[in-house]
PyMOL CGO cylinders between C-alpha atoms (Angstrom):
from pymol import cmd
from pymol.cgo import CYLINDER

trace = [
    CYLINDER, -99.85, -122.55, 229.86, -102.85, -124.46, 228.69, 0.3, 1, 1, 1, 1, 1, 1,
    CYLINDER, -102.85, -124.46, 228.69, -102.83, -125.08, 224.72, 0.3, 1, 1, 1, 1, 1, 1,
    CYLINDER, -102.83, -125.08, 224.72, -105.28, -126.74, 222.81, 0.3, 1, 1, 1, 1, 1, 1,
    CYLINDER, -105.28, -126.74, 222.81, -103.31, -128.69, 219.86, 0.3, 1, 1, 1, 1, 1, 1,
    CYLINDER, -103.31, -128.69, 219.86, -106.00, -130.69, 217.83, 0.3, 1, 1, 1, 1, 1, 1,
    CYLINDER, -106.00, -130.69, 217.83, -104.28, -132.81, 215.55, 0.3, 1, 1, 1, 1, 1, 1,
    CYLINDER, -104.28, -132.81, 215.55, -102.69, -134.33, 218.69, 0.3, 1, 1, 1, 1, 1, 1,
    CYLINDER, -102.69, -134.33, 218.69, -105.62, -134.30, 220.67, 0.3, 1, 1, 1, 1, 1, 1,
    CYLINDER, -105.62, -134.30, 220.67, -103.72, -132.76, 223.35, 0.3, 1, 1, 1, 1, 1, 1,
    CYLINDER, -103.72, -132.76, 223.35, -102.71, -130.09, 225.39, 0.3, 1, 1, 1, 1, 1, 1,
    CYLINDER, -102.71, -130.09, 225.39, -99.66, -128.40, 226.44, 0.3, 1, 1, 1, 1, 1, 1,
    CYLINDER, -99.66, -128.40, 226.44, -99.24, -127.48, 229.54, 0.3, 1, 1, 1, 1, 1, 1,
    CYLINDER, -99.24, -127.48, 229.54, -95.55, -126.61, 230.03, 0.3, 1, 1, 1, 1, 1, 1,
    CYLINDER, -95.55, -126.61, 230.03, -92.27, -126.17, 228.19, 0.3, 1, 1, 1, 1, 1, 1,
    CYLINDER, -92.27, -126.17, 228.19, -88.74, -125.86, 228.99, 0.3, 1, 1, 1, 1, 1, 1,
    CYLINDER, -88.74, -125.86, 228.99, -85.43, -124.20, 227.48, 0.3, 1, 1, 1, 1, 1, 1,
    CYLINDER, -85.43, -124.20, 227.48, -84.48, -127.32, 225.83, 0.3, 1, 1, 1, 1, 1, 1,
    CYLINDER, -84.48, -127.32, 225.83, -88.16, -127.33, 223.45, 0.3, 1, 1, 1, 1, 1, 1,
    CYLINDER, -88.16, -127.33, 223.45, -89.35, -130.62, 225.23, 0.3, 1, 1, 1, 1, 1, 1,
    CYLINDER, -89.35, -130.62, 225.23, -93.15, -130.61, 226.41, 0.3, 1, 1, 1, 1, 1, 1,
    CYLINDER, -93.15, -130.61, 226.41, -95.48, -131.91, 229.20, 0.3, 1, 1, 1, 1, 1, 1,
    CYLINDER, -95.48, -131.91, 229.20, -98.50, -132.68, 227.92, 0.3, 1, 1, 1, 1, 1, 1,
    CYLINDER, -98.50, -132.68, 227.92, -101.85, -132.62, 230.40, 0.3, 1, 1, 1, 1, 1, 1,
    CYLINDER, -101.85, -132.62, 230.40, -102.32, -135.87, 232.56, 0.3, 1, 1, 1, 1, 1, 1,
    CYLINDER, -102.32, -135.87, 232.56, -98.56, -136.40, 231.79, 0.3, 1, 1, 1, 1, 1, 1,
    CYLINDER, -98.56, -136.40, 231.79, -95.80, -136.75, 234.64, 0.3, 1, 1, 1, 1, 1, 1,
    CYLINDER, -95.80, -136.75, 234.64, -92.86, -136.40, 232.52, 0.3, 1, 1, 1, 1, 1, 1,
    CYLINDER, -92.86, -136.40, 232.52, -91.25, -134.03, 229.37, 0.3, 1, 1, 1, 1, 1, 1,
    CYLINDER, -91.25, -134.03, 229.37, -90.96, -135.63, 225.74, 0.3, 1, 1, 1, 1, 1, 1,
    CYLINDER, -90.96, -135.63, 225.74, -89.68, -134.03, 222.97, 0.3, 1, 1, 1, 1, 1, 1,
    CYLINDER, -89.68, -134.03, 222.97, -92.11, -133.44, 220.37, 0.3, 1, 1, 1, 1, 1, 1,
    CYLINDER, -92.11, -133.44, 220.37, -91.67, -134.77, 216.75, 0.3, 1, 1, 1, 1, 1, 1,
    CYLINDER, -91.67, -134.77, 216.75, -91.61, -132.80, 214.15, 0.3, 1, 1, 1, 1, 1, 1,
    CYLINDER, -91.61, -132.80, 214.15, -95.26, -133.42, 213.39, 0.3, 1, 1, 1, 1, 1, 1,
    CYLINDER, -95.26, -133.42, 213.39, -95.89, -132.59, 216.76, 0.3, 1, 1, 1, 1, 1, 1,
    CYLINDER, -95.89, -132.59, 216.76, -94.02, -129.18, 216.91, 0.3, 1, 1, 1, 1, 1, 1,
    CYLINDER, -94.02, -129.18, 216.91, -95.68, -128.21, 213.75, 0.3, 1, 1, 1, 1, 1, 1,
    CYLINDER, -95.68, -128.21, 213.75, -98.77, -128.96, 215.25, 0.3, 1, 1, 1, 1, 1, 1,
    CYLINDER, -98.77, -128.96, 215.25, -98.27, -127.09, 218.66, 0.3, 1, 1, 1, 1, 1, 1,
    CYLINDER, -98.27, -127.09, 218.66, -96.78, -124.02, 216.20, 0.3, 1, 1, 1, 1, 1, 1,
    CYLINDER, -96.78, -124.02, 216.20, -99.77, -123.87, 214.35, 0.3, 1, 1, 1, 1, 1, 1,
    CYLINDER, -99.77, -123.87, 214.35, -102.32, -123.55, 217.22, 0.3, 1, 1, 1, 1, 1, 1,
    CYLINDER, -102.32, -123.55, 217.22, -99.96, -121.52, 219.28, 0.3, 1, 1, 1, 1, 1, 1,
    CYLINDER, -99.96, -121.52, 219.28, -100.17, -118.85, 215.75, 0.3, 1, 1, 1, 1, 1, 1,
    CYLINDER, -100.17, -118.85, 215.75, -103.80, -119.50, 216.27, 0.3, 1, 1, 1, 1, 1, 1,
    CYLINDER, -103.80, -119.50, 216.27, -104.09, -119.00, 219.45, 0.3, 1, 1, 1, 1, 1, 1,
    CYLINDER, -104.09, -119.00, 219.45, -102.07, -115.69, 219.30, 0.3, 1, 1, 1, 1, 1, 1,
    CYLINDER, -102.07, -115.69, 219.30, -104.16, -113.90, 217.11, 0.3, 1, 1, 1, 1, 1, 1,
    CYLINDER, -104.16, -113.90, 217.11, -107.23, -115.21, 218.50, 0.3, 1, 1, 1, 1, 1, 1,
    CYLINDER, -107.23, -115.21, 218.50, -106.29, -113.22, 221.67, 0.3, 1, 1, 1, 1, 1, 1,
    CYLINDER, -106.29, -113.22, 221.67, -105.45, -110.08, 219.13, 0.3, 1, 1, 1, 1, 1, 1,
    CYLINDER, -105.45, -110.08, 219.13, -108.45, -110.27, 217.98, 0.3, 1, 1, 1, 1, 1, 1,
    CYLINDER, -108.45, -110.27, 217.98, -109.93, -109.99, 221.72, 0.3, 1, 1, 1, 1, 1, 1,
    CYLINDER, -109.93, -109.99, 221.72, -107.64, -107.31, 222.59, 0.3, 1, 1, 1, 1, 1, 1,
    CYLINDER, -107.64, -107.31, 222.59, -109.10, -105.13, 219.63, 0.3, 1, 1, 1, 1, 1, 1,
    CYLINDER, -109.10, -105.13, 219.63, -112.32, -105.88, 220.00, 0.3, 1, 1, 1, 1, 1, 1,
    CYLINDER, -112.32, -105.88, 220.00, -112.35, -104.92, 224.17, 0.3, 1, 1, 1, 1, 1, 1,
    CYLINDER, -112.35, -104.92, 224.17, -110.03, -101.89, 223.80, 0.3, 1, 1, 1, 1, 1, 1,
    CYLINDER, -110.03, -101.89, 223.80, -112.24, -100.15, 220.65, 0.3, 1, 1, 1, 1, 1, 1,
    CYLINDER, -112.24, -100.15, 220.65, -115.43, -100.70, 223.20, 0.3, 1, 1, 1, 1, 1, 1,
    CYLINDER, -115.43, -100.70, 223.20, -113.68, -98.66, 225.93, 0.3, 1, 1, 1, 1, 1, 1,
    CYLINDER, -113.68, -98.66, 225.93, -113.61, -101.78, 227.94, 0.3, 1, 1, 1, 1, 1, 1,
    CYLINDER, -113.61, -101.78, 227.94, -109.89, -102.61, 228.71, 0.3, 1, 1, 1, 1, 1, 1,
    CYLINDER, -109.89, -102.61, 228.71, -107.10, -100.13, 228.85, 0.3, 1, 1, 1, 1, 1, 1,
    CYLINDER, -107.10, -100.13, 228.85, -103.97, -101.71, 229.33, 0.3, 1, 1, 1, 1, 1, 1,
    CYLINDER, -103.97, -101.71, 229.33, -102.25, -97.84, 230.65, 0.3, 1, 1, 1, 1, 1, 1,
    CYLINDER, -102.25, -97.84, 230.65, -104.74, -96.32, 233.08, 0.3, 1, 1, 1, 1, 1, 1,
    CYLINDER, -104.74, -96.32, 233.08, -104.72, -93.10, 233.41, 0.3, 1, 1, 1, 1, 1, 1,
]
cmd.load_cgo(trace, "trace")
């Protein structure tokens, strides 16, 4: 995983089952505040339908077909 989360100025890079983060450049899991899961939430909705967005756009030009035939 590699997430952008701007009002932290961070980015995820891993999570585990119990909802604590690593961060990039960071050795160890912390759980995130509640600012900070709002945060990650937000640009992971973000993120999400960014990649929608690219999935449209490349499978109306023909370009990626996700069941070949």
């Amino acid at each position: 995983m590699y997430l952008y989360v701007e009002p932290m100025d961070a980015i995820v890079v891993e999570i585990d089952e119990l909802g604590r983060v690593r961060l990039e450049n960071e050795q160890e899991f912390s759980k995130p505040t509640l600012q900070e899961r709002r945060a990650i939430l937000y640009a992971a909705v973000n993120e999400i339908g960014a990649l929608n967005e690219l999935i449209e756009i490349l499978q109306d030009e023909g370009i990626f077909d996700p069941e070949p035939a």
